[in-house]
C-alpha positions in Angstrom: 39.9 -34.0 2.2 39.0 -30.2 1.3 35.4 -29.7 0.7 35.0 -26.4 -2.2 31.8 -24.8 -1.4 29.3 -24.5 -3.9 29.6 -20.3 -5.3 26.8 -18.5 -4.0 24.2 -17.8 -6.9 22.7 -14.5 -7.5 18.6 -14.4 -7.7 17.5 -12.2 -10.4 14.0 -11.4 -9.8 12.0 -11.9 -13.1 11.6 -8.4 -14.8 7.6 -9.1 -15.1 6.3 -5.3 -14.7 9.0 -4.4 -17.6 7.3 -1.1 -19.0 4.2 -0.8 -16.5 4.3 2.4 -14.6 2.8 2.1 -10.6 1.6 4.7 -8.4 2.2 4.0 -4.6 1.2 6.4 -2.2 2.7 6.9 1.5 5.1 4.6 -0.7 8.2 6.2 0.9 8.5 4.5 4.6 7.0 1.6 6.3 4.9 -0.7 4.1 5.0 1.2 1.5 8.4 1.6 0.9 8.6 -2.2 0.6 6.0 -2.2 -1.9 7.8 0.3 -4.1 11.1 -1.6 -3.7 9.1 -4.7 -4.6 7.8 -3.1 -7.6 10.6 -2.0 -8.7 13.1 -5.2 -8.1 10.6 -6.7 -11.3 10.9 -4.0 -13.3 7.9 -1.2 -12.6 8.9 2.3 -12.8 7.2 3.6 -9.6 6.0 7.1 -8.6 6.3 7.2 -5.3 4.0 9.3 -3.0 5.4 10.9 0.1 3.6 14.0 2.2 6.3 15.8 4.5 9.7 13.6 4.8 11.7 14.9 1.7 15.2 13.2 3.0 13.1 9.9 3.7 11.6 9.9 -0.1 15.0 11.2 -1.7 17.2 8.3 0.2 14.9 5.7 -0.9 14.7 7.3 -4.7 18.8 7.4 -4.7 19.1 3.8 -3.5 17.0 2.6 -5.6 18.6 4.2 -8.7 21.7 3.5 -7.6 20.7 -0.5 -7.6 19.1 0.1 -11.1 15.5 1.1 -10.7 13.2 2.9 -11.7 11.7 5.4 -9.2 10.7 9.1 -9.0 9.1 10.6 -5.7 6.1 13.2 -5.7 5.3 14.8 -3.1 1.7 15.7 -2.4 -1.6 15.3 0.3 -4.1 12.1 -0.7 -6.5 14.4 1.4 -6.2 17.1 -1.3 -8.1 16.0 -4.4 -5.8 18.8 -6.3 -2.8 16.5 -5.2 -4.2 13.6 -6.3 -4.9 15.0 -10.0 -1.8 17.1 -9.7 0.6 13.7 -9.5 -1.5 11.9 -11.9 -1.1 14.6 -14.3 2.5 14.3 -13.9 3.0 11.0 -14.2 0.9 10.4 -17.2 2.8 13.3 -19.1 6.0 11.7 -18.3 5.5 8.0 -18.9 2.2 8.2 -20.7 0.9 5.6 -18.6 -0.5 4.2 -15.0 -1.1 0.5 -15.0 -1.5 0.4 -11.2 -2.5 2.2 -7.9 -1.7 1.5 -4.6 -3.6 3.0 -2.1 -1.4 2.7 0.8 -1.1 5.9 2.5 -2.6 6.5 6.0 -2.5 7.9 9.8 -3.8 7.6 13.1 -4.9 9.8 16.0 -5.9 7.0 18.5 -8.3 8.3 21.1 -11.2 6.4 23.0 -14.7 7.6 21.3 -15.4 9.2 24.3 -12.4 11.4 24.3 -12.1 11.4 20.3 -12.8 14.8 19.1 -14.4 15.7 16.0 -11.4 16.9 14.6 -9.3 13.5 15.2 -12.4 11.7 13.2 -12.8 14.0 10.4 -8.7 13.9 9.6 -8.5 9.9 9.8 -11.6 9.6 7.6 -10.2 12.2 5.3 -6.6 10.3 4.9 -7.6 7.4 4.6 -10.9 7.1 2.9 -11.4 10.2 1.2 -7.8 10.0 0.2 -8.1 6.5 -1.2 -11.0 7.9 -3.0 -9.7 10.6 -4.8 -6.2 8.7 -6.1 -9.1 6.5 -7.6 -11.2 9.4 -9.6 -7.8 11.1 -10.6 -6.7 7.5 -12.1 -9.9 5.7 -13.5 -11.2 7.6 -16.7 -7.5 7.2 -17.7 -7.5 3.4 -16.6 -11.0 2.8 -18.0 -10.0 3.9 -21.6 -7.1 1.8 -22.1 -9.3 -1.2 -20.5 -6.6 -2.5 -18.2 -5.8 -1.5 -14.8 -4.8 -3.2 -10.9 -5.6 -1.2 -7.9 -5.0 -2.4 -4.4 -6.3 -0.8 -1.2 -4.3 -1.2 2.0 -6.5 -1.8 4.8 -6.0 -3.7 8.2 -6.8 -6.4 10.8 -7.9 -3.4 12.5 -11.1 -2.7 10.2 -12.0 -6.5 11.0 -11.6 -6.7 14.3 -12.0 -3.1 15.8 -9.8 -1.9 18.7 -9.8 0.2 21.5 -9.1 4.0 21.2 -9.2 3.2 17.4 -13.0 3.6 15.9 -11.6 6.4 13.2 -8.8 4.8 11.8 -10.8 1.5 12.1 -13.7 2.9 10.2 -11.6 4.3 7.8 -9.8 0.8 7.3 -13.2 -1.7 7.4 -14.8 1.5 5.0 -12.2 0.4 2.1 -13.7 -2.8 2.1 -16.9 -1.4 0.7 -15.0 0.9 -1.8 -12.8 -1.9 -3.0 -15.6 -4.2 -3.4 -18.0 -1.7 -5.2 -15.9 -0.4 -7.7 -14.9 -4.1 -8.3 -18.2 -4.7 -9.6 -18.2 -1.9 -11.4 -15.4 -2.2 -13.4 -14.8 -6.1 -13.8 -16.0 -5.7 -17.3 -13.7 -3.2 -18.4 -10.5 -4.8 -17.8 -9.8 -3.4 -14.1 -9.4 -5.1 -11.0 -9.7 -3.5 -7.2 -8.7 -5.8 -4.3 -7.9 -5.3 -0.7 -4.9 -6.0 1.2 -5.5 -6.6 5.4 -1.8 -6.1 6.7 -1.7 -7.1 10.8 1.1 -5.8 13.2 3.6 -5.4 10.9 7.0 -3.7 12.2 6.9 -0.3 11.1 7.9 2.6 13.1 4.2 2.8 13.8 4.0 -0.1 15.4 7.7 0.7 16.7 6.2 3.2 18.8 3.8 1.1 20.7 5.4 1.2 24.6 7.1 -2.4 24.5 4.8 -4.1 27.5 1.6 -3.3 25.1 3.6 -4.8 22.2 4.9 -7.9 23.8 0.2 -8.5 24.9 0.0 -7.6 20.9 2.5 -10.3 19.8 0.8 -12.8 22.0 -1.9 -12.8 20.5 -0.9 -13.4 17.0 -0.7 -16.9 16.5 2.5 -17.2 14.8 3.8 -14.9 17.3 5.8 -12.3 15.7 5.4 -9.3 14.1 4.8 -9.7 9.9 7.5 -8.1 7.6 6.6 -5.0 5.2 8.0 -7.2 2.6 5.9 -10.2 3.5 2.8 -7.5 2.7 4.8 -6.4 -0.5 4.7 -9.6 -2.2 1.3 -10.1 -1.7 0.6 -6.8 -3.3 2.8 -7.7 -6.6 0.7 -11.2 -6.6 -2.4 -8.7 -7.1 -0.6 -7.0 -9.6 0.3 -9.5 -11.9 -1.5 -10.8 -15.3 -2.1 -14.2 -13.6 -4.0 -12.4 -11.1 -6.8 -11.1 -13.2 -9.5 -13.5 -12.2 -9.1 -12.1 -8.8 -11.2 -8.9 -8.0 -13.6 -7.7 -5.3 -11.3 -10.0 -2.6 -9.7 -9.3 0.8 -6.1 -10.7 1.3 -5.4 -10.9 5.3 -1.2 -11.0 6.0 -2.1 -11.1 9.7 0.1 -14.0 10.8 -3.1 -16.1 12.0 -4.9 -13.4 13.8 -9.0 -14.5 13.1 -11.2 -11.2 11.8 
């Protein structure tokens, strides 16, 4: 007796971001190329941030289009407030619109404090606080006037838990709790939510880099021990983004695979 397969069925993911225009920064590589491709798959068109890889940002841009989507890539510095108004301005006179921001652009220069120089603080804080900061003052007036918006801030297990030769960029990380959280209660009248998202070790080539004996005493101490997925973070992301999620605001997602702040 010949058993027939069933056909393999497509999954169309639903097109719930149909007209809604997202800003993603860093949203070229790692996490945040998932989150754009996330975006995208239901329907976003999604300005993509990138700072110095051009091919990365144009490969990602052609795929995507290629598939269907809706993606253009901008290249520009969080850390320059000029940047930040500069793509704004751009995307607003294109598509008229910015319905969300995703602060997800960042870096790291790990040194122990007592080797850290003054330097390798100032340029985390800069990327990834300041930076964070002034995506937020190029898109609010705009966001507060059409009384809607989502923003989500990338931060990390890291600004929970500390780590070793990692006080800037864990500063930086635990200081977008406070951001997030004040201008959540500043603007939960008017339409606007701002939420956190705590990604663990995720595999990205900056964890990739990691010599492997430090990565295998990482894993083990993630209780589901593994490494989480970009696209596991993406989804959580889109959740935020979504009209069912506009009771939520002030909060702090963890995608940390168990890992206790």
């Amino acid at each position: 007796m010949t058993t027939l397969e069933s056909p393999t069925r497509q999954v169309v993911a639903p097109r719930i971001f149909d007209g809604r225009v997202a800003v993603v920064t860093g949203g070229t590589r790692g996490i945040g190329a998932a989150i754009t491709q996330e975006l995208v798959k239901h329907g976003a068109h999604v300005a993509a941030g990138y700072n110095r890889d051009l091919d990365t940002a144009s490969r990602l841009r052609d795929e995507l289009t290629a598939s269907g989507g809706s993606i253009s890539i901008h290249q520009g510095n969080v850390g320059e407030p000029g940047d930040c108004g500069r793509v704004i301005e751009d995307v607003l006179s294109t598509h008229g619109r910015v319905d969300f921001l995703v602060n997800n652009a960042g870096i790291t220069l790990d040194k122990t404090v007592r080797r850290m120089s003054l330097d390798d603080w100032h340029a985390v804080m800069h990327i990834n606080i300041s930076g964070a900061f002034y995506m937020i003052k190029a898109v609010l007036e705009h966001m507060l006037e059409r009384g809607s918006g989502r923003i989500v801030n990338l931060s990390s297990v890291i600004g929970q838990t500390g780590n070793i030769g990692q006080a800037n960029y864990a500063a930086s990380k635990a200081a977008l709790f406070g951001l997030s959280q004040s201008l959540a209660l500043e603007t939960a009248r008017k339409g606007i939510t701002v939420n956190c998202v705590a990604p663990g070790f995720i595999e990205t080539e900056m964890v990739s880099a990691i010599p492997e004996e430090i990565l295998k005493s990482i894993v083990d101490k993630v209780p589901v021990r593994r490494l989480g997925r970009p696209s596991e973070v993406a989804r959580v992301v889109r959740f935020l983004l979504e009209d069912d999620a506009a009771y939520i605001t002030g909060a702090v997602y963890t995608v940390n695979g168990g890992m206790s702040p």
